[in-house]
N, C-alpha and C positions, 0 to 999 in steps of 0.2 A: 527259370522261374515260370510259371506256371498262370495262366491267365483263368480266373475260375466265375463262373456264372450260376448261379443259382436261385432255381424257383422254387417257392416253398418252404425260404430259409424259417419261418417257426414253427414250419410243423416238425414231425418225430423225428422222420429221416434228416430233414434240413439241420435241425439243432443239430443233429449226431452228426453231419457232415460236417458242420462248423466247428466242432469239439475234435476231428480228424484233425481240418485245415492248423487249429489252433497246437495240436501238437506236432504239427511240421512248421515253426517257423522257418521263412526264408525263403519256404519252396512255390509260394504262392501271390497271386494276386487277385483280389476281390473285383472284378469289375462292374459286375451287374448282379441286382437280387433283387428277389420278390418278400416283402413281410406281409404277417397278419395281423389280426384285431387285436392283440396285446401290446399294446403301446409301450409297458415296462420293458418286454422282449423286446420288440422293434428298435429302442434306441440302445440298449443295451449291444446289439447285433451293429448298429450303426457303428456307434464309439468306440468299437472294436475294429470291424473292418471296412470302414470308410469309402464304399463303394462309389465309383462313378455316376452308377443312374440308379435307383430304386423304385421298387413298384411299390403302393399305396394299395388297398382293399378297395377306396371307394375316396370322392374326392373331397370328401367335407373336412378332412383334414392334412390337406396337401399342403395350404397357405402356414399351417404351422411349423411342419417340418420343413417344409424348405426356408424358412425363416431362422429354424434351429439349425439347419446343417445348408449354407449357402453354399459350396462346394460341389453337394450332391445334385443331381437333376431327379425331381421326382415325376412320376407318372403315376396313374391309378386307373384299375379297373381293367376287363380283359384286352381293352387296347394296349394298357400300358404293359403288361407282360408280354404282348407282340414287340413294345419298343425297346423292351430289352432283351430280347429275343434278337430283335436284327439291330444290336447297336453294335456300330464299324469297328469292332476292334476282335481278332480272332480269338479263340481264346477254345475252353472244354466249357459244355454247354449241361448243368447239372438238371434234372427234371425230377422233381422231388415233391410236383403236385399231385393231390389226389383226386382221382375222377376224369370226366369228358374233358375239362377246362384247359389239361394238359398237352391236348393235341396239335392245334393251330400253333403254340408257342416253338412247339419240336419241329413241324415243317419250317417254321420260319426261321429258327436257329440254322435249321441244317442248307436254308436255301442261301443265308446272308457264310456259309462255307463253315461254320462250329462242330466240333467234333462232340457227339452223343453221348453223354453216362445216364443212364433210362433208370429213374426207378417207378417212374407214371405207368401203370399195365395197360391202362385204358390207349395208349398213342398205339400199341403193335396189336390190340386188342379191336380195336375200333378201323385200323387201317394199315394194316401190317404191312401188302402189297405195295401200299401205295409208297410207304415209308423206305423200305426196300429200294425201288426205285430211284427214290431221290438221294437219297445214300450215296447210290451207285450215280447217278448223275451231277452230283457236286463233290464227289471223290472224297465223302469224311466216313469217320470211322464211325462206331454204334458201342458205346462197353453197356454189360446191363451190369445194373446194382442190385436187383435181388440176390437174397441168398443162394436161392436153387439155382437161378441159370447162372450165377456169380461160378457156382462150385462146376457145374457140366463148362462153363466155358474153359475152366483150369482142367478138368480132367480130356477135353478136346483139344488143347494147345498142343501142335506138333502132330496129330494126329491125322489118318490118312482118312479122309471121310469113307471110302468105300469099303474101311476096314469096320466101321463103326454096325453095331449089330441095332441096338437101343440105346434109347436114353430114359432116365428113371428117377422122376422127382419125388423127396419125401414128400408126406404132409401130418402135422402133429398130430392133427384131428381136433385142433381148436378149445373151445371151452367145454364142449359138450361132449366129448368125443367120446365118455365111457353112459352117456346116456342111450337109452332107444328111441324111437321116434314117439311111442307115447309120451314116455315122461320129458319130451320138447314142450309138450300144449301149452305150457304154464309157464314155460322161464322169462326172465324179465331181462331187461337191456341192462341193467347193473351187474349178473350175471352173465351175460355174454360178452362182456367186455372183461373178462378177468382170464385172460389168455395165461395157457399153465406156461408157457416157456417164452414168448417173446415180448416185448414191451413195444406197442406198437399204434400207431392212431387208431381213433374209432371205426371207421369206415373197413379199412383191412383187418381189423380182430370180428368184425361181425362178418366177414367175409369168408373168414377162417373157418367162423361156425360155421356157415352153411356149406364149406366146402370151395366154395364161388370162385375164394380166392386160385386154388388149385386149379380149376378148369381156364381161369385166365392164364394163368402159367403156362399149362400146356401149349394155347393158342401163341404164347409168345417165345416158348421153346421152339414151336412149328416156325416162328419166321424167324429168329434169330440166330436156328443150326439149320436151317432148308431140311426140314426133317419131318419124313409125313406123321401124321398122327397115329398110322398103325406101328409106331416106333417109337412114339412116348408113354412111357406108363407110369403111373402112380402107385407107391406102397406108403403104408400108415407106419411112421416110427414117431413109438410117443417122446424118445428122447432127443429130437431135436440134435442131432450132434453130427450125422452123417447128412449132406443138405441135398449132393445128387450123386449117378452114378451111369459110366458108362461101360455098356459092353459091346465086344468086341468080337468078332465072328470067330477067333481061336478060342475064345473059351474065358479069355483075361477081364478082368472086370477094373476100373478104376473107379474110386471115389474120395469127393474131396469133404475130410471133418473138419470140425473147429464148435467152440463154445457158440451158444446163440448171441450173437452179439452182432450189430449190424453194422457196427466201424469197421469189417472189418470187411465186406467185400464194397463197400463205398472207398475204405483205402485203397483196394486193389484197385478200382475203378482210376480213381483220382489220379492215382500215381503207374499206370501199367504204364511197361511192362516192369515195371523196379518193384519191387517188394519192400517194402518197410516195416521196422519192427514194430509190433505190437507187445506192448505188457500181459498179456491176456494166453494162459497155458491153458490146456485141454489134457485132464484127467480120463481117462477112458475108462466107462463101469459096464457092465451090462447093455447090448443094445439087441435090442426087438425089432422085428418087420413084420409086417401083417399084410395079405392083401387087400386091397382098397375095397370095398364095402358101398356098389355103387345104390342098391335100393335104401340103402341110409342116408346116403350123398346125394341125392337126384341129380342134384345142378351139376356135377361135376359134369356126371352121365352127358347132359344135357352139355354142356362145353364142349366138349369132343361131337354131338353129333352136331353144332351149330360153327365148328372150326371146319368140321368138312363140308360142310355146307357152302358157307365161305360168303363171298359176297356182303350182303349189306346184314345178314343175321348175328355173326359178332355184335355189329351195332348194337342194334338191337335187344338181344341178351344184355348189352352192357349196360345202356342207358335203364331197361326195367329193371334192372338189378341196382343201379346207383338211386333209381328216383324207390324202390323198396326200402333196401337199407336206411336212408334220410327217413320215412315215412317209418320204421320199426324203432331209430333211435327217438323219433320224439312222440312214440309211444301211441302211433295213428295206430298201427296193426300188431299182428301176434308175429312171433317169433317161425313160425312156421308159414304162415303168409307172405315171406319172402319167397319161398319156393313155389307156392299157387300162383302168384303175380309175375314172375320171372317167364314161368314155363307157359302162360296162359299166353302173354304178350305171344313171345317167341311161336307159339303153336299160330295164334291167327295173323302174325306178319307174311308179307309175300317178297320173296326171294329177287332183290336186283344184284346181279349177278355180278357188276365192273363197277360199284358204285365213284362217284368224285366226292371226293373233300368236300364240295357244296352240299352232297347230297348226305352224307355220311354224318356232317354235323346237322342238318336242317333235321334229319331220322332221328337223331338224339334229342332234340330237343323236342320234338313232337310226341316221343314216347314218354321222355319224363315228364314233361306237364300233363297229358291226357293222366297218367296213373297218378301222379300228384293232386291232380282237380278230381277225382273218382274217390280218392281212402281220404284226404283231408277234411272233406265234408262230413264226415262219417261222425 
């Protein structure tokens, strides 16, 4: 049985990992989680799986629940998802938040000895090196949960790395993807959140649009297979069904499909290396590839040159692109102004080269409020 930790249990991925967990009875155990602002969710998640410590949002309603559920220990706020982070009991350590917030939580899992199932991009995005290291220094494992490296990490099992030529993430091309950059000027966040193929939170479907998401991917393919960036590439397939692909210096190519459904490299995750059955067939119709289209994409563009860069400009890129997208969904800026703001920051930040933890997160939070206090007034 299986000792299972997870942050972020209301958001997208969280539900869908709990909706895996719920159909492996037996194989698991709940010990720590994080919930959000929906109270019906939250106890609903509770009186299900009965966790040891839970995290709260914030603490005004702490005295309630732990009134309602005296068994559990509750915490709130980003301390408290450190205290479940390092609470003594070993276990698979799920990350299933969205954003910077995710970071400190994973070093602290991984330093109290918890083995990694990543679906946060911002933790290998923001500090990939550092993350690496510690890995490697308290000897746990790392599984990602996205789709694309979910699929590149099954087409690399077994595989001789020096044999390996490239690695090759799809990307759908989001909400927008058969528009041009003129017809962007006008779209609205109602719109951009209507992703043609995945069902997904807000912050990674407007990601999607602008490509963003993908250039984080890359950054997290680069530390996940030690793989330089002149070795990751991006092609457009609108059918979502093929997720990535590797080649092979003979000539052989692997790739792993499956329907868009996110239970399904979250099961791999949860349960490697066993495989478990899934209900869920894949019909194969027509599939297309295009190449990636980086003067429509900027940001991708911009992802690749700010992963070779390296250093504290991931940050960077990451934080103005998280405090953008917040600033675009409540409708401060346009749609296209997540690219001017992203690339603007990124162009006048200056390069620390080896940054720490301290510095890495202080970066983050100084870019999102500076760009936050600039377009909120507006």
């Amino acid at each position: 049985m299986k000792s299972i930790y997870l942050l972020g249990a209301a958001g997208s991925i969280g539900l869908q990992t709990l909706e895996v967990l719920k159909e492996n009875p037996g194989s698991y155990q709940v010990i720590g989680l994080s919930l959000g602002s929906n109270h019906e969710i939250n106890h609903e998640i509770l009186d299900t799986f009965q966790p040891k410590i839970a995290c709260l949002r914030t603490e005004s309603h702490l005295k309630a629940y732990q009134e309602a559920y005296p068994t559990i220990r509750f915490v709130f706020g980003d301390e408290g998802l450190l205290d479940v982070a390092d609470y003594n009991e070993p276990g698979l350590f799920v990350n299933a938040l969205s954003g910077s917030a995710g970071l400190m939580p994973t070093v602290v899992a991984i330093m109290s000895g918890k083995d990694i199932a990543l679906a946060n991009k911002e933790t290998l995005v923001m500090a990939g090196d550092t993350i690496k290291k510690l890995i490697k220094t308290y000897d746990v494992k790392l599984y990602p949960i996205d789709s694309e490296h979910s699929a590149l990490w099954q087409t690399l099992r077994g595989e001789d790395p020096k044999a390996i030529d490239k690695l090759v993430i799809t990307a759908s091309g989001g909400s927008f993807r058969h528009l041009n950059r003129t017809q962007l000027k006008n779209v609205t966040v109602k719109d951009a959140l209507k992703h043609p193929n995945w069902s997904m939170g807000d912050k990674i479907t407007i990601d999607s649009a602008t490509m963003m998401n993908k250039g984080l991917e890359v950054i997290e393919a680069h530390h996940l297979f030690d793989m330089p960036y002149e070795k990751i590439e991006t092609v457009l397939h609108d059918e979502s069904v093929v997720h990535g692909l590797t080649y092979f210096i003979d000539g052989t190519i692997k790739a792993s499909l499956s329907i868009s459904d996110m239970k399904i490299p979250i099961q791999y995750a949860l349960f490697y290396p066993e495989r478990r059955p899934y209900d869920k067939s894949l019909k194969l119709t027509n599939l297309s590839f295009k190449p990636m289209d980086f003067v429509r994409f900027p940001l991708l563009k911009l992802a690749y040159e700010v992963g070779k860069a390296g250093g504290i400009m991931p940050t960077v890129m990451n934080a103005a692109n998280e405090a953008a997208v917040h600033l675009f969904l409540k409708e401060n800026i346009s749609f296209l102004e997540i690219e001017q703001i992203v690339m603007n920051t990124v162009k006048m930040h200056q390069l620390i080269e080896d940054p720490s933890i301290e510095e890495i997160i202080e970066t983050d939070k100084k870019v999102q409020s500076h760009i936050r206090k600039i377009y909120e007034k507006r």
